[in-house]
C-alpha positions as CSV (number, residue, x, y, z in Angstrom):
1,X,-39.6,0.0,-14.9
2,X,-36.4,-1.8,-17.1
3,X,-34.3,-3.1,-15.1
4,X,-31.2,-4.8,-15.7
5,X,-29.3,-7.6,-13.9
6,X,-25.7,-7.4,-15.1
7,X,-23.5,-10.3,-13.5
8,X,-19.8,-9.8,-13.8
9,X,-17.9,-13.6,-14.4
10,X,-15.3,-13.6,-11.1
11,X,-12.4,-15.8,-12.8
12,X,-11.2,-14.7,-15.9
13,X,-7.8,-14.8,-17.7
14,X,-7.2,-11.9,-20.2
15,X,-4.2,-10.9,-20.0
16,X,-2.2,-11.8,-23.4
17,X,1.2,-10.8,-22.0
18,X,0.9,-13.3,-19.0
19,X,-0.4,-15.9,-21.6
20,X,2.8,-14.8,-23.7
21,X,4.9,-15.8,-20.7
22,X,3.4,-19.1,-20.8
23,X,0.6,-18.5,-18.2
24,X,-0.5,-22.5,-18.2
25,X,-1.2,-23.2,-14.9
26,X,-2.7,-27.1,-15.5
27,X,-6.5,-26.8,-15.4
28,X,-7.1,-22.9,-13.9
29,X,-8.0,-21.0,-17.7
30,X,-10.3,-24.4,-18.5
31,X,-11.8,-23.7,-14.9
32,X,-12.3,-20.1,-15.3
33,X,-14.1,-20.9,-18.9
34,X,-16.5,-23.6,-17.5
35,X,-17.1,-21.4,-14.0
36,X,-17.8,-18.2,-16.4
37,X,-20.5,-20.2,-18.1
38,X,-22.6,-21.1,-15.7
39,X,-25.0,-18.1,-14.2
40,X,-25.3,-16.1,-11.2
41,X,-27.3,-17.4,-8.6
42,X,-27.4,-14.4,-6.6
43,X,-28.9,-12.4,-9.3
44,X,-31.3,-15.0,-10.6
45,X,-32.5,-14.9,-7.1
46,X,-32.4,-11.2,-7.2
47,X,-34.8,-11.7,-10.6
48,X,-37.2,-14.1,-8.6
49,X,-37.6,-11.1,-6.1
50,X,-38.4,-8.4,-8.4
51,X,-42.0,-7.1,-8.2
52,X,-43.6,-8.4,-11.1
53,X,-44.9,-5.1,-12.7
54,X,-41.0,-4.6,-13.5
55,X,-39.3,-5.9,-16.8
56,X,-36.4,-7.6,-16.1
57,X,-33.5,-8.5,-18.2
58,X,-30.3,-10.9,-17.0
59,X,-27.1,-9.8,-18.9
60,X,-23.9,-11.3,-18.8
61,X,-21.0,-8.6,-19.0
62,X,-19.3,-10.5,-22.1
63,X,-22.6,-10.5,-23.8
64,X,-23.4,-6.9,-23.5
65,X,-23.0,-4.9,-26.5
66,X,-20.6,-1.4,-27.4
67,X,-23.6,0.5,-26.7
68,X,-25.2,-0.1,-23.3
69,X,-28.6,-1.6,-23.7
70,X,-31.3,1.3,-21.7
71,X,-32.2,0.2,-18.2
72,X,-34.1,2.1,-15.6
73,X,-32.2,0.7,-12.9
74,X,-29.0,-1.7,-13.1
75,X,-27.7,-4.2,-10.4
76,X,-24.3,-5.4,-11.1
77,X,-22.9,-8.0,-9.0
78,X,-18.9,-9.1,-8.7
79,X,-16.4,-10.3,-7.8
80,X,-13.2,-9.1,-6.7
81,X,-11.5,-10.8,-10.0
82,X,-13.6,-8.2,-11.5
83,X,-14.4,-5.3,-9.8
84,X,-12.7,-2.6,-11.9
85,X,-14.4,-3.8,-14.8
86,X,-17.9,-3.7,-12.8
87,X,-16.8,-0.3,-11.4
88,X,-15.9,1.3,-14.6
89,X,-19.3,-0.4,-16.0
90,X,-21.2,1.2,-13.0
91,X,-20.1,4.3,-14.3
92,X,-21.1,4.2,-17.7
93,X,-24.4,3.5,-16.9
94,X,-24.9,6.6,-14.6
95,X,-23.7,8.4,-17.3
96,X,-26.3,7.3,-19.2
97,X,-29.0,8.4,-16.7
98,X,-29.7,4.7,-14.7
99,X,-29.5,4.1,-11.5
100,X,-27.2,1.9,-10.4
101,X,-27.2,-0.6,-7.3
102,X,-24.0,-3.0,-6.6
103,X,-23.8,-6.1,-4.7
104,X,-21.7,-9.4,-4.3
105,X,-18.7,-10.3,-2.1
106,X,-16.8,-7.6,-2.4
107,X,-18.8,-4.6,-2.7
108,X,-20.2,-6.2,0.7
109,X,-16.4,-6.6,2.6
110,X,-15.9,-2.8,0.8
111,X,-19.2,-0.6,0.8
112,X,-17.3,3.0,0.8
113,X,-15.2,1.3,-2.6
114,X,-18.2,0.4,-4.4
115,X,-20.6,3.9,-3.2
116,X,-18.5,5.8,-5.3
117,X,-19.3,3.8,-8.5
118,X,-23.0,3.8,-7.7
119,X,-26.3,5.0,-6.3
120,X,-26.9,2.1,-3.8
121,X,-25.0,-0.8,-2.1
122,X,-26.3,-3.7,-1.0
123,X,-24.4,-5.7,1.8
124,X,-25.1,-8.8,2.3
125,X,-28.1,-11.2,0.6
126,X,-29.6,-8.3,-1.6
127,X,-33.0,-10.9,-1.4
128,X,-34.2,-9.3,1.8
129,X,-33.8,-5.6,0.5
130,X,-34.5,-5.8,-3.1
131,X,-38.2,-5.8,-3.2
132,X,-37.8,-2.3,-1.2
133,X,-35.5,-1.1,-3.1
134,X,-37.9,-2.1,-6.1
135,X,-40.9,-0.2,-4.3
136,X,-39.2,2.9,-3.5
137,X,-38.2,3.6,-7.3
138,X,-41.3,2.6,-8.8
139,X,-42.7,5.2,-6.2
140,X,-40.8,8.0,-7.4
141,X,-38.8,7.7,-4.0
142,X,-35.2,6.8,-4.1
143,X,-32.3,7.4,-1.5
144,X,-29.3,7.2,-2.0
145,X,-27.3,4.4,0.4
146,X,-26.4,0.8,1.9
147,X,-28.7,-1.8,2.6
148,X,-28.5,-5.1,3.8
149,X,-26.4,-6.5,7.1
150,X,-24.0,-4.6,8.9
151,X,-20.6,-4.2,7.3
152,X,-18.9,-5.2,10.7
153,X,-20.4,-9.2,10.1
154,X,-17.5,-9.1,7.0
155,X,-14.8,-7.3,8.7
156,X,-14.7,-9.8,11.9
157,X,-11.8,-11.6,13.0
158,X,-11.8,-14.5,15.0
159,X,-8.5,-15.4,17.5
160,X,-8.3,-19.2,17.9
161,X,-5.9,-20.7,20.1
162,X,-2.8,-21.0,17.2
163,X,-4.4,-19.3,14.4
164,X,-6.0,-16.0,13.0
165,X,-9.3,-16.6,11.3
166,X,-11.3,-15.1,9.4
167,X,-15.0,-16.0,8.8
168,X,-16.2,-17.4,5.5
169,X,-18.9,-16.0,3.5
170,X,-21.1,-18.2,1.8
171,X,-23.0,-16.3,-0.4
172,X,-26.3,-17.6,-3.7
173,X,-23.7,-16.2,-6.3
């Protein structure tokens, strides 16, 4: 099976009319360039986790060409910088006939969001799942759905004595 491991850069500045404006906040676009060029570790972990009788191929979404290289199954992963681009992405692989399973941040705090874009969703660290998920399509099996931790562990609110919080994710990506 091809799969393909599509990571989508989470801080980005591309808007040319906010640049027109003079968009210069000191440091943030330099930032976003070197944070954009490093790799994502929550797919590269996904890669170490894929059954080895599977071809797998890492992709960064600025890298990919016009015409969408042919992948069996696709994980995308993103951030909420990006999400519309990963969404619209999703979609154009379906189209094309590949699965498609989405992870990351925000697809985890927004499951229902992301389920419309694709076949699968995983909440959570997709490294406990993904060798199932892996299995079941090699097997000719596949079901449609979410996997991972319960959406309620990113939805929690904690009341301290003078402040609302809200619990941090830390996350491989």
């Amino acid at each position: 099976m091809k799969i393909g491991l599509i990571a989508m850069g989470g801080i980005r500045v591309v808007n040319p009319e906010l640049r027109q404006l003079g968009l210069t906040l000191p440091g943030f676009v330099e930032r976003g360039e070197i944070i954009a060029s490093l790799p994502s570790l929550g797919l590269l972990t996904v890669a170490a986790h894929t059954p080895a009788e599977n071809v797998v191929s890492y992709k960064e979404v600025d890298d990919l060409p016009e015409e969408l290289p042919e992948f069996d199954l696709v994980a995308i992963s993103s951030l909420a910088a990006r999400i519309y681009d990963a969404y619209e992405l999703a979609d154009r692989f379906r189209h094309r006939g590949a699965l498609v399973v989405m992870g990351g941040l925000h697809v985890s705090v927004l499951p229902d969001e992301a389920a419309k874009h694709c076949d699968a969703v995983v909440i959570g660290n997709a490294e406990k799942v993904w060798g199932n998920c892996c299995g079941m399509l090699n097997q000719g099996g596949w079901g449609r759905g979410m996997w991972g931790m319960p959406t309620e562990y990113f939805a929690r609110r904690i009341e301290c004595r003078h402040f609302i919080c809200w619990p941090i994710a830390i996350t491989t990506g």
